[in-house]
KEBA-165324 format. One record per residue (C-alpha): residue in three letters; x, y, z negated. Coordinates in steps of 0.1 Angstrom, whole numbers, plus 5000, padded with zeros to 4 digits. Layout:
// residues N
ALAXYZ;...
This chain:
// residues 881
UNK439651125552;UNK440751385580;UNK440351685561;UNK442651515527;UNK445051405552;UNK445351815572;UNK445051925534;UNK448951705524;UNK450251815557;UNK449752145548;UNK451052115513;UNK454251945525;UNK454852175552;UNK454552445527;UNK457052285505;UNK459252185527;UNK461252565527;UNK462252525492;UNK463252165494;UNK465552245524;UNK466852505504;UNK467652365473;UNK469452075500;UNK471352345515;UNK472452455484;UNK473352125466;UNK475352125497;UNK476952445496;UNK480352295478;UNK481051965492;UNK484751915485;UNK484551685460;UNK481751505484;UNK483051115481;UNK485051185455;UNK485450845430;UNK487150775397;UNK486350535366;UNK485350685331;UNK487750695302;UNK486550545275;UNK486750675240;UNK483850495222;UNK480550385224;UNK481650105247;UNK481450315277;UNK482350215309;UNK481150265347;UNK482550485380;UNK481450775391;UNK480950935422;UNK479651255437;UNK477451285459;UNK476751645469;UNK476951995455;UNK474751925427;UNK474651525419;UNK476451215408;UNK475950885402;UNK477350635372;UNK477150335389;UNK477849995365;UNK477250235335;UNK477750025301;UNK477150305268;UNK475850215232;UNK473150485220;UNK474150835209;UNK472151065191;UNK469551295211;UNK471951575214;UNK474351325236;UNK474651485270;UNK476651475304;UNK478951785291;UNK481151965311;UNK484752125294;UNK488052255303;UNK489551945291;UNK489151625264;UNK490451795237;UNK488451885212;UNK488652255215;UNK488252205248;UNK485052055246;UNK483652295215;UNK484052575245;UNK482152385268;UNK478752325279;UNK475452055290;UNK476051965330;UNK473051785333;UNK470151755315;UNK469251395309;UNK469751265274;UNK472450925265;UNK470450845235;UNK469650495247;UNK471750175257;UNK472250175288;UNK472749805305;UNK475449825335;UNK473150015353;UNK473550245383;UNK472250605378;UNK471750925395;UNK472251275374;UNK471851585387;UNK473351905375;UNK471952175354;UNK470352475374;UNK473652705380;UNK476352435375;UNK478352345402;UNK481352125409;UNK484052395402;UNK482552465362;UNK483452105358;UNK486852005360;UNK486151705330;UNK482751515333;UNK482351395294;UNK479351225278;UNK479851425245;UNK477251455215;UNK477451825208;UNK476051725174;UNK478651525156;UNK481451635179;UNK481951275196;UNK483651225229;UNK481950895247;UNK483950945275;UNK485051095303;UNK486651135341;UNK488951405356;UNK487251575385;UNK490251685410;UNK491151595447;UNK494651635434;UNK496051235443;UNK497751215408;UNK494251255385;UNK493950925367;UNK491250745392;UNK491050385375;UNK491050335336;UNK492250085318;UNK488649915306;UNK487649865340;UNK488349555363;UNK486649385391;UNK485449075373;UNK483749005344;UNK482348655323;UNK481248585289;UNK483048345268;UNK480648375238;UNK478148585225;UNK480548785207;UNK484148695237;UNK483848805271;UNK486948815298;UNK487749095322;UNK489949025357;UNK491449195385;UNK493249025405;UNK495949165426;UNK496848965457;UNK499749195470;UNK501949125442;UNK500748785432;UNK499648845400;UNK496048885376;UNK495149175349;UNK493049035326;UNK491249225298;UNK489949055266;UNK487549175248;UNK485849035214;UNK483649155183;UNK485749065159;UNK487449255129;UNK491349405133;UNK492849125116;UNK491548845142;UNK493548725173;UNK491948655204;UNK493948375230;UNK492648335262;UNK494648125292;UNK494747815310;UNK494647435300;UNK497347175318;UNK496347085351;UNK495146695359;UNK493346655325;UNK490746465325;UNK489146645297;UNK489646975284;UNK492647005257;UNK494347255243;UNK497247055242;UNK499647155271;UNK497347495275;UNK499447795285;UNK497748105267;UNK498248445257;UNK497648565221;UNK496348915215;UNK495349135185;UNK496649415168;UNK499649455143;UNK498949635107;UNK499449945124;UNK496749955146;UNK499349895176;UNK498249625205;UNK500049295212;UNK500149035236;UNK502648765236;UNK502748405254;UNK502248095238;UNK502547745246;UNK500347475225;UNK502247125219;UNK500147035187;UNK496647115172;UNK498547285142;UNK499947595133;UNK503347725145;UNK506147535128;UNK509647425133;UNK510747145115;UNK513947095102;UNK515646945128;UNK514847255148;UNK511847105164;UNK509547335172;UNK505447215175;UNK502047385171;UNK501047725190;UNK504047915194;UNK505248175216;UNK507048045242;UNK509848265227;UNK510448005197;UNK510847705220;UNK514047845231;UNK515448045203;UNK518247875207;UNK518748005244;UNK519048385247;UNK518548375286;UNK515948115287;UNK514348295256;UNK513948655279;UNK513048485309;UNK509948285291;UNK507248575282;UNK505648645313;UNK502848815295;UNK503049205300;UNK500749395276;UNK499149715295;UNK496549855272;UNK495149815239;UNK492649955216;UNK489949925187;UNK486750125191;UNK483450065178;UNK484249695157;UNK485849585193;UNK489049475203;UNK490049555235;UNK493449435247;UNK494749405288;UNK497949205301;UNK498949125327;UNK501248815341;UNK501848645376;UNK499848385392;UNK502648145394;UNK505248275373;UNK508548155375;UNK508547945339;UNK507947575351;UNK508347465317;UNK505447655294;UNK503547875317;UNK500447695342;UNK500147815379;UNK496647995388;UNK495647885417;UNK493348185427;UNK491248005450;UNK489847725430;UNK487847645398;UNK490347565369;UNK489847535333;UNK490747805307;UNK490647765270;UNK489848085242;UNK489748085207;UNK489148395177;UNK490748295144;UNK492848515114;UNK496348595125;UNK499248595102;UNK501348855105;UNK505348805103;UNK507148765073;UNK510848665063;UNK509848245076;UNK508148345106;UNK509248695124;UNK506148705146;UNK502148715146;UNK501048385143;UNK497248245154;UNK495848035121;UNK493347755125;UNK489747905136;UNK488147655118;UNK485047655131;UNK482347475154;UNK483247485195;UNK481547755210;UNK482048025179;UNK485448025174;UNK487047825198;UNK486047665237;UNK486647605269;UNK485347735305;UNK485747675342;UNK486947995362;UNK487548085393;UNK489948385396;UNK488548505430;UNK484748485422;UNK482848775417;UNK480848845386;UNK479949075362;UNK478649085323;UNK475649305313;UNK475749555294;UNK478449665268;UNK479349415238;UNK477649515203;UNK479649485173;UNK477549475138;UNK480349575117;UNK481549935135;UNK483350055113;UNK486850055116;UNK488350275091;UNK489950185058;UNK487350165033;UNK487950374994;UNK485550304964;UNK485250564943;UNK485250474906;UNK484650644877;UNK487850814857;UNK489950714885;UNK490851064904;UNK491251024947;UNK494151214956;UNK492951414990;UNK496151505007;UNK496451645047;UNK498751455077;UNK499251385110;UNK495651265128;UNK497150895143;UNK493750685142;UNK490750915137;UNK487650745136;UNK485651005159;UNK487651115191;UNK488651375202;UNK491251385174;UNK492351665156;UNK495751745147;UNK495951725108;UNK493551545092;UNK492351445058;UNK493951165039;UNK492551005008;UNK494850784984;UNK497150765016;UNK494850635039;UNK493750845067;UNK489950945073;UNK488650665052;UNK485250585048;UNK484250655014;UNK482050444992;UNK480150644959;UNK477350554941;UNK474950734926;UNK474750854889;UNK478850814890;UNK481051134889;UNK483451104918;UNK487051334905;UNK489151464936;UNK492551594932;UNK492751794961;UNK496851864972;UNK495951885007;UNK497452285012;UNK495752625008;UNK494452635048;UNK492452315037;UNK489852365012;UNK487752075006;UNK483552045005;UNK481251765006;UNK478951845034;UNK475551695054;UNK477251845086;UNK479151575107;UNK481951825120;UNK482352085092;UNK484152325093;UNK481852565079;UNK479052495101;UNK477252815100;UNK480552965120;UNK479052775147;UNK475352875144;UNK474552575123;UNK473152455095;UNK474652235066;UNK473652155029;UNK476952215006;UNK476751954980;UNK480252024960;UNK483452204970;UNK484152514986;UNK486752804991;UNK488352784955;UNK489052374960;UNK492152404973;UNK495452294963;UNK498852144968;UNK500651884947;UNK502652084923;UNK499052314915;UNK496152024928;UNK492852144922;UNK490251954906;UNK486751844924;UNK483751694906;UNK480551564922;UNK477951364909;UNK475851224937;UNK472051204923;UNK468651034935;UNK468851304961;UNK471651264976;UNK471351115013;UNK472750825019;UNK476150965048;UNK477551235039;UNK480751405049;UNK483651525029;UNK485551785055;UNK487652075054;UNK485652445049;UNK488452615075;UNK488752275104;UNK486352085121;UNK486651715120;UNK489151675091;UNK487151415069;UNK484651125077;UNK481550995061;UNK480950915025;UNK478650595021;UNK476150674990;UNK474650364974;UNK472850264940;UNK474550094914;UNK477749814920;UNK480849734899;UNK481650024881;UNK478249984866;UNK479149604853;UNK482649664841;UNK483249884809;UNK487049954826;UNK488449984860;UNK492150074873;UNK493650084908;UNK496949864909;UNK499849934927;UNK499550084963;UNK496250164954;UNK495049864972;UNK493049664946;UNK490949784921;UNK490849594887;UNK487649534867;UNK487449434833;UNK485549434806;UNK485849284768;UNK483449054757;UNK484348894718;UNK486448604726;UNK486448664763;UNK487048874791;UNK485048914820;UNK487249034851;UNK486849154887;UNK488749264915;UNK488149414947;UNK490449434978;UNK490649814995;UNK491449655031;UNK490249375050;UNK491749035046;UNK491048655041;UNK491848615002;UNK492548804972;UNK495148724945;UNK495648884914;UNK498148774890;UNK499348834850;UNK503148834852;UNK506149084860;UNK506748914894;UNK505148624918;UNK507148374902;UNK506048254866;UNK502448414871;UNK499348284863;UNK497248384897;UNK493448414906;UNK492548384938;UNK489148444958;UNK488648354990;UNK485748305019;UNK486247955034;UNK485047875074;UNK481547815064;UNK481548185046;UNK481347985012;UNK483248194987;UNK485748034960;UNK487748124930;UNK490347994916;UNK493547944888;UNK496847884901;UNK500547924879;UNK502747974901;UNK506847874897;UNK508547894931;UNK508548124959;UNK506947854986;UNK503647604990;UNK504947394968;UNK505647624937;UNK502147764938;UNK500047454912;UNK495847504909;UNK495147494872;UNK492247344849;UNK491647724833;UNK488047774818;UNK486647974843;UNK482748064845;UNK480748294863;UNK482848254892;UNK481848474924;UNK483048554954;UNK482048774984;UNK483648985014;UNK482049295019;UNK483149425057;UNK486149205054;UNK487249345022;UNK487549004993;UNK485349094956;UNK485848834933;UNK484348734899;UNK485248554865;UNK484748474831;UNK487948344809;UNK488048294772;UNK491048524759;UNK492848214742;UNK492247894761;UNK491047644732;UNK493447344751;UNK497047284743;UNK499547044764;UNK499347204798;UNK500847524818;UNK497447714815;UNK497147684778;UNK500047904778;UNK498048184794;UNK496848384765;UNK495548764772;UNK496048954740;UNK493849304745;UNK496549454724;UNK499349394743;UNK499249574778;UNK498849324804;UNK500849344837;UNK498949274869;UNK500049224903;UNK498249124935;UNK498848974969;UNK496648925005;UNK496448735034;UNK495048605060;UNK493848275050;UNK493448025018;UNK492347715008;UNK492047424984;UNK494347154975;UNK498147194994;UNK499547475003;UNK501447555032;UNK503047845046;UNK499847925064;UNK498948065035;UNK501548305030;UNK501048665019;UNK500848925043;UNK500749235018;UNK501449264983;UNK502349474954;UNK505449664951;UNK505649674911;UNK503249524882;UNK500649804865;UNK500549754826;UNK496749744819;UNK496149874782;UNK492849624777;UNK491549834747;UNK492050194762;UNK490750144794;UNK493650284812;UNK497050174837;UNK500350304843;UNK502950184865;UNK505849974857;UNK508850184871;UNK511950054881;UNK514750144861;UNK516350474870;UNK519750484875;UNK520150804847;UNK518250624822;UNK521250304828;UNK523750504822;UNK522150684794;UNK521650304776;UNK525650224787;UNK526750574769;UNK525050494740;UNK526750124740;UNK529750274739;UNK529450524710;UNK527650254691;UNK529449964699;UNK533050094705;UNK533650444692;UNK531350454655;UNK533150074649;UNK536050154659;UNK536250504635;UNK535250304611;UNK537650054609;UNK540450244613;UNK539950464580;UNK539450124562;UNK542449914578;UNK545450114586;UNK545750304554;UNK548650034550;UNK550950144576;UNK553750364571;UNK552650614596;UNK551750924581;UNK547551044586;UNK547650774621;UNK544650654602;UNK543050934598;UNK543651094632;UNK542450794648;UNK539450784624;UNK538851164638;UNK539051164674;UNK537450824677;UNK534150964656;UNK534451304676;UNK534451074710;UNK531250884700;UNK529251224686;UNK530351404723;UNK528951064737;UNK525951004723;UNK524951384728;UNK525551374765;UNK523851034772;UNK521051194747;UNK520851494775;UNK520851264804;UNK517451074788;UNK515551374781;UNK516351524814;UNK515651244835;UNK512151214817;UNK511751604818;UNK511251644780;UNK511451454749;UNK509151204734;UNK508851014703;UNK505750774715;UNK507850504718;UNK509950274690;UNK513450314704;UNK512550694706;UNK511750704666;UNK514950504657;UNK517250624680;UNK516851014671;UNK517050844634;UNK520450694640;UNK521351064662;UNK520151234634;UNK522550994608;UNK525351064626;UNK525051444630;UNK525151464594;UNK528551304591;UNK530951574603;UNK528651834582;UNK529551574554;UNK532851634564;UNK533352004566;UNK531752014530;UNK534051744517;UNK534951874479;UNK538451904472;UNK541251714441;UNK542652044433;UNK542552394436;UNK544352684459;UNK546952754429;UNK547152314416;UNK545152294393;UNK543251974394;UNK539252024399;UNK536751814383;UNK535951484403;UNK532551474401;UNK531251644430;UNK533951444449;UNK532651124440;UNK528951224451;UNK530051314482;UNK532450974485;UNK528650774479;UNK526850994499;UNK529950954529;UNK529350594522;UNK525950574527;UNK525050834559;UNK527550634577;UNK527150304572;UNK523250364573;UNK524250544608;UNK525850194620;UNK522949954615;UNK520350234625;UNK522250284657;UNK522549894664;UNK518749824656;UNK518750154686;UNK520449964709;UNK518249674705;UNK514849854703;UNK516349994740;UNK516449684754;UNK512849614744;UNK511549924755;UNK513349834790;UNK511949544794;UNK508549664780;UNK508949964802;UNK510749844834;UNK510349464834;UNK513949444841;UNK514649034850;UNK517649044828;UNK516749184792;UNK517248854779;UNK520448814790;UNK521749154783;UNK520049114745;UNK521748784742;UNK524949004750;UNK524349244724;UNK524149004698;UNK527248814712;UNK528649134704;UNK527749254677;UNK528348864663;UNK531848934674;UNK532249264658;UNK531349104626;UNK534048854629;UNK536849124634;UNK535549294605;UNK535249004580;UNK539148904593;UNK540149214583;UNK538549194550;UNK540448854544;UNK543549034555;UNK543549354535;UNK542249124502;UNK545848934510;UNK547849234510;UNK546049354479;UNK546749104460;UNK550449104472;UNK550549444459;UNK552949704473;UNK552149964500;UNK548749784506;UNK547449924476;UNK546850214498;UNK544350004525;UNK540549944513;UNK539750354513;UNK536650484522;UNK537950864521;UNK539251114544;UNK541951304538;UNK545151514553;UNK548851574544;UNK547951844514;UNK546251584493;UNK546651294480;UNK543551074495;UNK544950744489;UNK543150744456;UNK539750604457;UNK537450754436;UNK534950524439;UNK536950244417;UNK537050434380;UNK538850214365;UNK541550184389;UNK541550544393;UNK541750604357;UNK544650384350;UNK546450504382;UNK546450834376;UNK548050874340;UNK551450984345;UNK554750904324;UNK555451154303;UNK559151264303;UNK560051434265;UNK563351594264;UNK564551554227;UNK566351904212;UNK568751924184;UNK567352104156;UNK569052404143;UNK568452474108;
């Protein structure tokens, strides 16, 4: 035993030099000795404080991370930014590729590292580019020293709800942090029930209401809860339900400002987790809707997660909707004690992490890949310009296998696209790595007046993430999600409608049609409707109710409110519904023509050769029976899409362009003023003793309508940048343009009644070209009205304008009217003909001038025959014999 004991003296002794001299230099730079400050976090739910301990060591102590790859390291960098961090380097050498639990932790720093190469401490993963976290390293007083995500106290509400505190006793007043594993679209309240209860109510709670608006910007508002209802005021002004203390005194401006005592600090959604912190005073100074915290003793608080609405034109402001579910999930209640000490292990673990919008590619249906301002990148540190795909930015992409995916890339020349197995892209082999190039490259780049064109066919090879980036800048794009098979593969057809928000199913089926539609963004129900507008719509809706039971259903819809919107007995079958990451898919079967007859829905008839016109709606919540305003949309369509059923394809309905109205008003004009008016006057004011009135009147009125209907022909074709004859009105209108052209040729070929030197020509030729006057114009009138009416079709076919009835009932008013002038005239001229006298002259369909007589109509033979034989004067002569 002596001689193993001499023998570890000897070995520590022997040691001992280099272990004092590593010591004295760990020890050499002790200025940041001491030195504390909490970690920024930026995802992976990190949190804890660090502290140095000597020249070469640190400690993380309450250190709460999610798992990173193997390549996640403590990193060291000039700065957060993401070039700042591609420049920089490992400071210590032990891996962050577990969970790690609130645990306290001791790292020391890479051989040759010391405290001055590390002004940022970041736990970075090298590999995909992802910042965890990180803390400023600086004596300087003014580094940020205390984050936002980090708080004194912690306690957990539910499995998926936890509560933060700090409480700060110098000003009287609590931080308090809520945080929750729930999707962007859910509220979380947290605050305190009325004192003196004796049990636990809602009723008389004073709470705060959190969550996040559509754009991804943190709230946090107080509310006061007089009913176990949603927020409503009656309409005597009575307001009831969970409202913000705001709406209790709308009426008051002063009382109104002085009631929110909530203060929102910080806010943010990382990994599936909403974060928000507030703060408000202990005992604020509203007696009315706010409680008092007493800070030393045990009171009860209440919390509840549920769908928020956001505002709309009833209700300007984010309203909670009933969680409906079982205490303890959704809803609860606690005892707390403000002063009390404790903590909650570990960080909290969303299953859906995935925040970004969502895209599913479909077949035929091109993604437009355009380049913008980086404002919620999934992946910090955020670049400045990133890649946006059917105007959403950095969306997870969903493809499936065996379905060519078509990308019109517009995004600029400096932003080629490529679909990558490299995370960062970028070209990874400018950063000594290695990638696998699956489609794109160098040459697909474009802009939106020249977009390139990018086709890839994923295969049984391709892995299941991928990356679609930018071959020039690193982290431009996200992943793409690569499954088998899914809706494109059940459906014959798909379109995206308006906003590119829902994608529309269908496919054909005999007598029926089986339909599906998916939503592009979280919600809590679908609606798709067949109609112009909301109103006078037949409607589907899918929903998920509070059990996660999903449900479709028929609605025809007649108001604007609850109470216009009517569930229908439609034959539906093979009804599904489903929410995939938040995101509504519904399901059905309908026969084309309902076999029924006596109620609204027999009405609803789908004819597959008529293009259909779609429109859709979300919210946040639905359900069966009566509607309320609860169920309100928050999003809808701007415009219908006309679905062409039998070719598979969409286009937009566009609003009516303001150069295509006054194109249809010009035309009105010429046709309904100028061509009448011509006409009339070269067949009723032959009788007045006024020289050629008629025909000058005749002249410049028929001029005036060809300069008119040429100039609103120019406006058409160059507001629609060219000419086509696809459409109905197109065909008869350049028929009735073409009919009127021909008269003033007519005209300037117009044979004459006599010759240069008298002598009377034959009237032949002059009576083909009065018949062939005749006809080109009158055929010219009804053309040209039938082109007024096919125009009004072709707008409401086109445009869905709300008034094409009315303004067609107007056109036939007056055109009705125009026929009653004319036959008037025709009773008057008959009088005066047979009164006999100068209105002999009225009735003629010719043109003429002073050199000729024109008020002969050769047309009538007879009459013109008899007319024109002359009295023959013979002077009688002597003879002379």
């Amino acid at each position: 035993m002596a001689p193993l004991l001499l023998t570890l003296l000897l070995l520590l002794c022997l040691a001992s030099p280099p272990l004092a001299a590593a010591a004295a230099a760990c020890g050499t730079n002790t200025s940041l000795v001491g030195y504390e400050a909490d970690l920024w976090m930026s995802q992976h739910q990190l949190r804890g404080r660090v502290e140095v301990l000597d020249g070469c060591s640190f400690r993380v102590a309450a250190l709460d991370l999610l798992a990173g790859s193997a390549s996640a390291r403590w990193w060291r960098a000039e700065g957060p930014d993401l070039d700042s961090l591609a420049r920089g380097a490992p400071a210590a050498g032990d891996p962050l590729n577990r969970t790690f639990l609130s645990e306290s932790l001791v790292f020391r720093l890479l051989p040759g590292v010391s405290w001055p190469l590390v002004p940022v401490l970041a736990a970075f993963d090298p590999l995909t580019s992802s910042l965890f976290g990180f803390v400023r390293l600086s004596n300087d007083s003014s580094a940020d020293s205390e984050a936002p995500t980090m708080f004194d106290s912690c306690a957990q509400l539910s499995p998926r709800l936890r509560v933060r505190w700090t409480l700060h006793g110098t000003s009287d007043s609590i931080d308090i942090g809520l945080e929750a594993a729930v999707g962007s679209e859910y509220y979380i309240a947290f605050g305190w029930a009325a004192p003196g209860a004796p049990e636990p109510s809602m009723i008389g709670a004073d709470v705060a209401v959190t969550g996040f608006t559509e754009d991804g910007l943190p709230f946090a508002d107080d509310y006061y809860v007089t009913k176990y209802s949603e927020c409503t005021v009656r309409a005597d002004g009575a307001v009831e339900g969970v409202c913000p203390d705001t709406i209790y005194e709308q009426g008051n401006d002063t009382a109104a400002g002085a009631v929110n005592n909530t203060r929102l600090v910080y806010g943010h959604r990382r990994d599936g987790v909403s974060f928000v912190r507030f703060s408000r005073p202990l005992v604020s100074p509203d007696k009315k809707y706010d409680v008092p915290v007493n800070a030393t003793a045990n009171m009860t608080v209440i919390w509840a997660i549920g769908l928020l609405r956001p505002p709309d034109s009833l209700q300007p402001y984010y309203l909670p909707l009933g969680h409906g579910a079982p205490a303890g999930t959704a809803f609860g209640f606690a005892t707390l004690n403000v002063s009390a000490s404790g903590g909650c292990v570990g960080p909290l673990d969303a299953e859906d992490k995935e925040d970004q919008d969502r895209i599913t590619a479909e077949r035929n249906t091109p993604l437009v890949v355009t380049a913008g301002p980086s404002l919620h990148y999934p992946n910090p540190p955020n670049p400045d310009k990133v890649l946006y795909i059917n105007k959403k930015e950095a969306p997870l992409l969903k493809v499936e296998r065996g379905v060519p995916v078509t990308f019109s890339v517009e995004a600029g020349h400096d932003a080629p696209l490529y679909i990558t197995s490299d995370a960062v892209g970028g070209n990874a082999t400018s950063r000594n790595a290695t990638e696998v190039v699956f489609a794109g490259g160098a040459r697909a780049e474009g802009v939106p007046a020249a977009p390139a064109e990018l086709v890839w066919l994923p295969d049984r090879n391709t892995p299941d993430v991928v990356y679609y980036q930018s071959l020039y800048d690193p982290k431009m794009g996200w992943k793409i999600q690569v499954v088998d098979g899914g809706l494109s593969d059940m459906y014959n057809n798909s379109v995206l409608l308006d906003d590119q928000q829902v994608t529309f199913f269908w496919t054909l089926s005999g007598d029926s049609i089986n339909i599906a539609a998916r939503g592009e963004r979280k919600s809590g129900y679908l609606a798709v409707g067949f109609g112009s507008a909301m109103v006078n719509s037949y409607a589907y809706v899918g929903w998920i109710d509070g059990n996660g039971t999903g449900h479709v259903a028929s609605y025809f819809i007649d108001g604007e409110d609850g109470a216009g919107v009517h569930e229908t007995s439609e034959n539906l079958t093979h009804t599904r519904c489903r929410s995939e990451n938040g995101a509504i898919v519904f399901e059905l079967t309908r026969p084309l023509s309902p076999s029924c007859s006596g109620r609204v829905e027999c009405r609803n008839i789908v004819d597959p050769t008529t293009p259909l016109r779609v429109i859709w709606a979300m919210g946040s919540q639905w359900s069966s029976g009566q509607l309320t305003v609860s169920n309100m949309h928050s999003i809808t369509s701007n415009r219908p899409v006309r679905v062409l059923l039998l070719a598979g394809t969409a286009e937009a309905e566009e609003e009516l362009r303001p150069v295509l109205a006054v194109h249809g008003f010009m035309m009105f004009v010429a046709w309904g003023f100028l061509v009448p008016g011509g006409i009339m006057a070269a067949r009723y004011l032959k009788h007045l003793k006024s020289g050629d009135l008629w025909f000058q009147a005749h002249t410049y009125l028929q001029s005036s309508a060809m300069a008119v209907m040429f100039l609103g022909l120019l406006f058409a074709i160059a507001e629609l940048r060219g000419f086509s004859f696809k459409s109905t009105h197109a065909k008869i209108g350049t028929a009735a343009f073409v009919l009127a052209c021909l008269q003033p040729i007519n005209a300037y070929l117009r044979p004459h009644l006599r010759a240069e030197n008298g002598e009377i020509l034959p009237m032949k030729n002059r009576v083909i070209w009065e018949y062939l006057h005749i006809i080109t114009g009158r055929s010219a009138v009804v053309v040209g009205a039938i082109a007024l009416f096919t125009g009004l079709q072709h707008l409401g076919d086109r445009y869905g304008s709300k008034n094409i009835k009315g303004l067609t009932c107007g056109l036939i008013l007056w055109v009705v009217g125009v026929t009653l002038v004319v036959v008037y005239l025709e009773f008057m001229a008959a009088r005066r003909r047979r009164g006999g006298g100068a209105d002999d002259l009225s009735g003629k369909w010719v043109l003429g001038n002073t050199d000729e007589d024109d008020s002969v109509d050769l047309l009538q033979s007879t009459k013109m025959e008899s007319d024109s034989i002359e009295p023959m004067e013979v002077q009688l002569e002597p003879l002379k014999g």
